[in-house]
SEMI-875690 format. One record per atom (N, C-alpha, C): x, y, z; chain; residue in one letter; residue number from 1. Coordinates in Angstrom, 2 decimals, padded with zeros to 5 digits, m for minus. Layout:
residues N
c1,c2,c3,c,r,k
X,Y,Z,A,a,NUM .
...
END
This chain:
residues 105
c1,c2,c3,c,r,k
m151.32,m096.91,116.75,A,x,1 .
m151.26,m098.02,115.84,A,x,1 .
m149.80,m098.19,115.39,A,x,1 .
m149.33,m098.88,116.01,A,x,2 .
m147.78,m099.52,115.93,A,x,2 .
m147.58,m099.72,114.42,A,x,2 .
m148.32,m100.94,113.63,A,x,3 .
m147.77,m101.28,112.00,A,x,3 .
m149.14,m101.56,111.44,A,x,3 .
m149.29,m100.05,110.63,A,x,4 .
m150.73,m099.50,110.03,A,x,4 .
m150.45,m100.99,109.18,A,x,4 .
m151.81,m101.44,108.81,A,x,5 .
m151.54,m102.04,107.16,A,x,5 .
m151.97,m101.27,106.02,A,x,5 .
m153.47,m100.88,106.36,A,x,6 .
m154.33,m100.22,105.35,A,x,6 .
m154.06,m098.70,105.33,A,x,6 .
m154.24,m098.06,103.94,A,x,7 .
m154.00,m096.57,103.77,A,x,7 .
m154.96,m095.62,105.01,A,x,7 .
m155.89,m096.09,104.94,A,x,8 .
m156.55,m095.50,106.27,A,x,8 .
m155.87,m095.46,107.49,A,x,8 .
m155.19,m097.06,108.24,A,x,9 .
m154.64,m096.86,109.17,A,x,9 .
m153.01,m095.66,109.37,A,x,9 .
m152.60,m095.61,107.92,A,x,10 .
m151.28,m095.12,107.47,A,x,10 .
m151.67,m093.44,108.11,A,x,10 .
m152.90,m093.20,107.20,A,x,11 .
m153.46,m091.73,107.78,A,x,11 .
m153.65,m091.61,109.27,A,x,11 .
m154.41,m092.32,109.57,A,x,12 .
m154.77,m091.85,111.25,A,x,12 .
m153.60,m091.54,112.01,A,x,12 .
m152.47,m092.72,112.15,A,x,13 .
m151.29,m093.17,112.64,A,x,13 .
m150.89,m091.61,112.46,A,x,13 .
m150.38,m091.25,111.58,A,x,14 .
m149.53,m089.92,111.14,A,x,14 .
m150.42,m088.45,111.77,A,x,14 .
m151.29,m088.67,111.45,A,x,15 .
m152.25,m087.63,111.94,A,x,15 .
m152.13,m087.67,113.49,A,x,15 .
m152.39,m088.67,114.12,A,x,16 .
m152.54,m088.62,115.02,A,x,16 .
m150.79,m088.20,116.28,A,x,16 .
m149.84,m089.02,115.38,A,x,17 .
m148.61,m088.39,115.59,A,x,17 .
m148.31,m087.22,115.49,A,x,17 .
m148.87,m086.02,114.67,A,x,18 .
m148.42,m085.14,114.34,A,x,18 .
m150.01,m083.93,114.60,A,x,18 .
m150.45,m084.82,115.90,A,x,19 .
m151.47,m083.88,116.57,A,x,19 .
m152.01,m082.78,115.41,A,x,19 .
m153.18,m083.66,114.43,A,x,20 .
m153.62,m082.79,113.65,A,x,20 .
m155.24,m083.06,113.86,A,x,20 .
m155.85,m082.24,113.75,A,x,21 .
m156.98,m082.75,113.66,A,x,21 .
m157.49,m083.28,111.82,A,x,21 .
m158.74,m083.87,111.66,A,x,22 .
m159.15,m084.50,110.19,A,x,22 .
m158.86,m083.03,108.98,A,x,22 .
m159.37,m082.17,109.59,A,x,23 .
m160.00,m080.93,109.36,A,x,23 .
m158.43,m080.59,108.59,A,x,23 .
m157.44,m080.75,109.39,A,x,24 .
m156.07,m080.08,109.40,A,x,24 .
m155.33,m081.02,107.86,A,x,24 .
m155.42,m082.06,108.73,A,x,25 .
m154.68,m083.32,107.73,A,x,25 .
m155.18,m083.43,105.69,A,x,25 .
m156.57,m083.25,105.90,A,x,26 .
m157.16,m082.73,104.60,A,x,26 .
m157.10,m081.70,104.19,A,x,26 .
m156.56,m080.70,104.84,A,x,27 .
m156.33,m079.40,103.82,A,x,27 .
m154.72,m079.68,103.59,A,x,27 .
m153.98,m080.33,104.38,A,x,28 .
m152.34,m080.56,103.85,A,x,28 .
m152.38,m080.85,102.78,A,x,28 .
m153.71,m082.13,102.58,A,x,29 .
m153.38,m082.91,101.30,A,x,29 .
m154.22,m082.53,099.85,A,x,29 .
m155.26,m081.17,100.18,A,x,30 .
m155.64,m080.76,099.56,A,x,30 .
m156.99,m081.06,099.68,A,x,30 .
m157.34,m082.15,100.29,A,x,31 .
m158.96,m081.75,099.68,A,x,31 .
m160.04,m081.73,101.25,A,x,31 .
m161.60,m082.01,101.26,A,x,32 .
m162.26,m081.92,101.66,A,x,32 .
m162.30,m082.40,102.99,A,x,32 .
m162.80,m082.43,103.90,A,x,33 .
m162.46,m082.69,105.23,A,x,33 .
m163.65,m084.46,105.12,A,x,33 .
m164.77,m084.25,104.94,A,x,34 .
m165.37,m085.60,104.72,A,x,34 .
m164.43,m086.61,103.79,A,x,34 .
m163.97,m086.62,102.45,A,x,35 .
m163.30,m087.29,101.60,A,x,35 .
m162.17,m087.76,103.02,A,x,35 .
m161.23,m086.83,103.19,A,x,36 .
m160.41,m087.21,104.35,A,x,36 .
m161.05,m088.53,105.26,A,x,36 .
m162.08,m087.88,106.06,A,x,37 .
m162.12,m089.09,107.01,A,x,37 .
m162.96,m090.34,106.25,A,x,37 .
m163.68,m090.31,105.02,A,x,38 .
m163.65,m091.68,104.12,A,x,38 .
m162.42,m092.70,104.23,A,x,38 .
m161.31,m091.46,103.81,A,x,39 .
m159.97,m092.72,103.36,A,x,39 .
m159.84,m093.14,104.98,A,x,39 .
m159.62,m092.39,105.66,A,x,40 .
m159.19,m092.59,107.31,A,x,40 .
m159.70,m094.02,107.27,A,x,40 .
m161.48,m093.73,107.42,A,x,41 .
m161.88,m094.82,107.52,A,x,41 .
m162.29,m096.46,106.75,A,x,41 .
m161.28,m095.84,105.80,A,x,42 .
m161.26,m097.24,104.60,A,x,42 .
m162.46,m097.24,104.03,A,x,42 .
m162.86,m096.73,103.91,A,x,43 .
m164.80,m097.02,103.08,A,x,43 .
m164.61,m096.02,101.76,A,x,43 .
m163.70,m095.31,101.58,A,x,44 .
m163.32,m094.81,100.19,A,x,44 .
m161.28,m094.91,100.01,A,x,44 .
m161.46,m095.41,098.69,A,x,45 .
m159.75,m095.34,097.99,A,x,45 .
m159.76,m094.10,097.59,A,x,45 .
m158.37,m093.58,097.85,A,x,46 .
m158.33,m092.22,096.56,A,x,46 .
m158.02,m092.33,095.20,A,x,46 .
m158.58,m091.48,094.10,A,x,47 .
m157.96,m091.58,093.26,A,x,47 .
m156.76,m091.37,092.90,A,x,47 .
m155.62,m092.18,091.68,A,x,48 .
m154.70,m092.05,091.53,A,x,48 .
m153.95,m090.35,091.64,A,x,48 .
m154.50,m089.29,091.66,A,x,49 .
m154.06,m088.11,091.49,A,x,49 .
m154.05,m088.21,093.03,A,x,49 .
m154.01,m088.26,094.20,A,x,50 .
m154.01,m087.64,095.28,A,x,50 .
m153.03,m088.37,095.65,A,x,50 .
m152.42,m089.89,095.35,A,x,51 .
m151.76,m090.25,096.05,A,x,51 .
m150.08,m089.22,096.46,A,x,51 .
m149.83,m088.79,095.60,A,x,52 .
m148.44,m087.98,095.50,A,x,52 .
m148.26,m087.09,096.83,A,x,52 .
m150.14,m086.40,097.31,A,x,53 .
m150.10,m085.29,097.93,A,x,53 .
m149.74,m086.14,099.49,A,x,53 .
m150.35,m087.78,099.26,A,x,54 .
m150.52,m088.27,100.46,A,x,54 .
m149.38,m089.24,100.80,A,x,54 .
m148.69,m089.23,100.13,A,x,55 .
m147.27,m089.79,100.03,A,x,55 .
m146.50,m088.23,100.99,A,x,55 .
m146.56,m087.54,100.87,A,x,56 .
m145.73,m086.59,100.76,A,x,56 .
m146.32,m086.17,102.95,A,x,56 .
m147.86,m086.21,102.62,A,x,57 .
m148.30,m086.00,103.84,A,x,57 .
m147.58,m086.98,105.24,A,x,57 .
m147.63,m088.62,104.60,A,x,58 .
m147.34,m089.23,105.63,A,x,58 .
m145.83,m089.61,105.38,A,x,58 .
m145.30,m089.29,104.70,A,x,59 .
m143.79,m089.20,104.58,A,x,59 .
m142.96,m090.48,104.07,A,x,59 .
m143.77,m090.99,103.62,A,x,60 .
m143.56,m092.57,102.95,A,x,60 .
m144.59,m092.63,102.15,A,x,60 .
m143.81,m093.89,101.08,A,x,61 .
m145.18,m094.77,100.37,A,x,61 .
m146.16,m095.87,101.50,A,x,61 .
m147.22,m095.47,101.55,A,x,62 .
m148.09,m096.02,102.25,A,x,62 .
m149.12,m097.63,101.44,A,x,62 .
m148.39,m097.79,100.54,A,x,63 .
m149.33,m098.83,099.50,A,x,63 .
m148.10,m099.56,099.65,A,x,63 .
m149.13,m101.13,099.45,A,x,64 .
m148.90,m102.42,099.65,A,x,64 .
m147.52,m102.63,098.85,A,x,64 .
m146.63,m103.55,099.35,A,x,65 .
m145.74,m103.89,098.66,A,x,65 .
m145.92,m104.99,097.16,A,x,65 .
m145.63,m103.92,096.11,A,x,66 .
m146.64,m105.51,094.68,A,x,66 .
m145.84,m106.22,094.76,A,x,66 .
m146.76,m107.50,094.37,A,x,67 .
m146.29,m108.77,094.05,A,x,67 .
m146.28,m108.94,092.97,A,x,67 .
m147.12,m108.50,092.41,A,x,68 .
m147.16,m108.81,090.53,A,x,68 .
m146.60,m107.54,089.71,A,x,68 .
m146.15,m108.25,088.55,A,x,69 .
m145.95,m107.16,087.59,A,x,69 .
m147.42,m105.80,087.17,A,x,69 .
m148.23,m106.43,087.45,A,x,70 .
m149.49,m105.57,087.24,A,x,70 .
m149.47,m104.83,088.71,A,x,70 .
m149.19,m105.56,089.62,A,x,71 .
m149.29,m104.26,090.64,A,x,71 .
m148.30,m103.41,090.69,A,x,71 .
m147.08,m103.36,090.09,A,x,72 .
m145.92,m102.79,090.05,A,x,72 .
m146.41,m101.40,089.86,A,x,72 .
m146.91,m101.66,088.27,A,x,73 .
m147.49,m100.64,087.09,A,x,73 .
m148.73,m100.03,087.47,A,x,73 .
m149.73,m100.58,088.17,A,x,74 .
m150.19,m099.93,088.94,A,x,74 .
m150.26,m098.57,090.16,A,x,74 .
m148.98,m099.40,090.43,A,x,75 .
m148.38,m098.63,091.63,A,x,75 .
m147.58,m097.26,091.41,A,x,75 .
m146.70,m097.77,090.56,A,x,76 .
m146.23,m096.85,089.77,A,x,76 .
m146.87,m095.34,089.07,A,x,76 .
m147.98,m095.80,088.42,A,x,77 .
m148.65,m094.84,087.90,A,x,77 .
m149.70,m093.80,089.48,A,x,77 .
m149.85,m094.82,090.56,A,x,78 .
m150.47,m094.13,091.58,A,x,78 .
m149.56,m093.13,091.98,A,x,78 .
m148.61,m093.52,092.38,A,x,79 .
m147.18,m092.70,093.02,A,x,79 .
m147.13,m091.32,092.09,A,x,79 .
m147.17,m091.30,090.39,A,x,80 .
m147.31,m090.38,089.67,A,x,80 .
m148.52,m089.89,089.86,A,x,80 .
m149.56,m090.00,090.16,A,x,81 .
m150.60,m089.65,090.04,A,x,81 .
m151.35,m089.02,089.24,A,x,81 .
m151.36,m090.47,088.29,A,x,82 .
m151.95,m090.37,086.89,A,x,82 .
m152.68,m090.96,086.67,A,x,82 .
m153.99,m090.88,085.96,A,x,83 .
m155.03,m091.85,085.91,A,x,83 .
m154.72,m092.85,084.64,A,x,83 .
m155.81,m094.07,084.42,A,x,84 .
m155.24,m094.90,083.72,A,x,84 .
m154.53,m094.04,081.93,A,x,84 .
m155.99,m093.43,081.77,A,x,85 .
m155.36,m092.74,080.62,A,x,85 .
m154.09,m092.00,080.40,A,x,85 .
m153.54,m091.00,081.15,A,x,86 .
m152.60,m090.67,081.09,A,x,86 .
m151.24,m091.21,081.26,A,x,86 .
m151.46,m092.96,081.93,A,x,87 .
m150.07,m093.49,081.92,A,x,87 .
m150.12,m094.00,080.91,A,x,87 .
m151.33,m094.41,080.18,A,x,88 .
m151.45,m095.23,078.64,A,x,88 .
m150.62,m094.27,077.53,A,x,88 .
m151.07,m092.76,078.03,A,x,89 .
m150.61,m092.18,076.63,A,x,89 .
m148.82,m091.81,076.88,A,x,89 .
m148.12,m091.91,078.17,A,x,90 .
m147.01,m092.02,078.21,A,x,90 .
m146.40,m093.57,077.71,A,x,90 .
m146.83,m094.44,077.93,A,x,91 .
m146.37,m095.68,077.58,A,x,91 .
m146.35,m095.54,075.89,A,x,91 .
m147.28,m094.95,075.77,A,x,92 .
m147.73,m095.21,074.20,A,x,92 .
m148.61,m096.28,073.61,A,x,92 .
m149.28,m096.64,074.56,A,x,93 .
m150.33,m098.00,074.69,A,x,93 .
m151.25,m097.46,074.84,A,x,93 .
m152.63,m097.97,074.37,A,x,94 .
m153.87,m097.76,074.96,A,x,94 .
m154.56,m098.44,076.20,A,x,94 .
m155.27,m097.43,076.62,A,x,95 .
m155.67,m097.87,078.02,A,x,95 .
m156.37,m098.78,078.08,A,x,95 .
m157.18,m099.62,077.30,A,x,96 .
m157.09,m101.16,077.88,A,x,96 .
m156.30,m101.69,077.84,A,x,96 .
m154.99,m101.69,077.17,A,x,97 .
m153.98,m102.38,077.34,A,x,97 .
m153.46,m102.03,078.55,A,x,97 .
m152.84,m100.54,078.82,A,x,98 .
m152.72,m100.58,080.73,A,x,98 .
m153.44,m101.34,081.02,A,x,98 .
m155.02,m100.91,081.45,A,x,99 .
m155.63,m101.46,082.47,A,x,99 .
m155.70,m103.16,082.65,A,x,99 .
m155.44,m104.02,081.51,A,x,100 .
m155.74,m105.28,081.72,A,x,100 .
m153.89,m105.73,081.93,A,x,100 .
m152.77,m104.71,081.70,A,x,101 .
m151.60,m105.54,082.32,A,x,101 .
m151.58,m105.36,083.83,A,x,101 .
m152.15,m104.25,084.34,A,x,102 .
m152.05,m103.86,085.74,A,x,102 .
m153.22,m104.80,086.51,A,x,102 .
m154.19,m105.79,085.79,A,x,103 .
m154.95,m106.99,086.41,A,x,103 .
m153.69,m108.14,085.86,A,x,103 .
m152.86,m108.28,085.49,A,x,104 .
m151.87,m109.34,085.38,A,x,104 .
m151.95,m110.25,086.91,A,x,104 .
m151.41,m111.50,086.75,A,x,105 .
m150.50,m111.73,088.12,A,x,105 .
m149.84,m112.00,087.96,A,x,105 .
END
């Protein structure tokens, strides 16, 4: 797969470059070998905490380039891998306030 779009394709692509099997690629990134081939196969997102491990796995940011200020902050907090609450209590905002600027457009 020449130019993955989706985080799934981002995984396979790399995996498959770097002759791993599912089994292999999910213990790099820490977790379960089923969860693994979910994301592979796009039928599950990860939560914000894993992205860091899977950034790190495929050697780039693998998420969409934002367009909006809400996906920025979104994005942002994925890359940290922090869930909504914990970027709320760094901002110093409460988490509906994250969560409804990161639905902004």
């Amino acid at each position: 797969m020449e130019h993955p779009r989706t985080l799934g394709e981002h995984l396979l692509r790399v995996r498959q470059l770097r002759g791993l099997r599912q089994k292999d690629a999910a213990a790099i990134i820490g977790i379960g070998q089923f969860t693994y081939m979910t994301w592979e196969k796009d039928q599950k997102q990860p939560f914000a905490r894993y992205y860091p491990a899977i950034v790190s796995f495929v050697g780039y940011d693998p998420l969409p380039k934002p367009m909006t200020d809400g996906e920025r902050l979104r994005r942002e907090r994925w890359l940290l891998g922090l869930t909504s609450e914990q970027m709320a209590d760094r901002l110093g905002i409460d988490q509906g306030t994250l969560l409804r600027r990161e639905q902004r457009s």
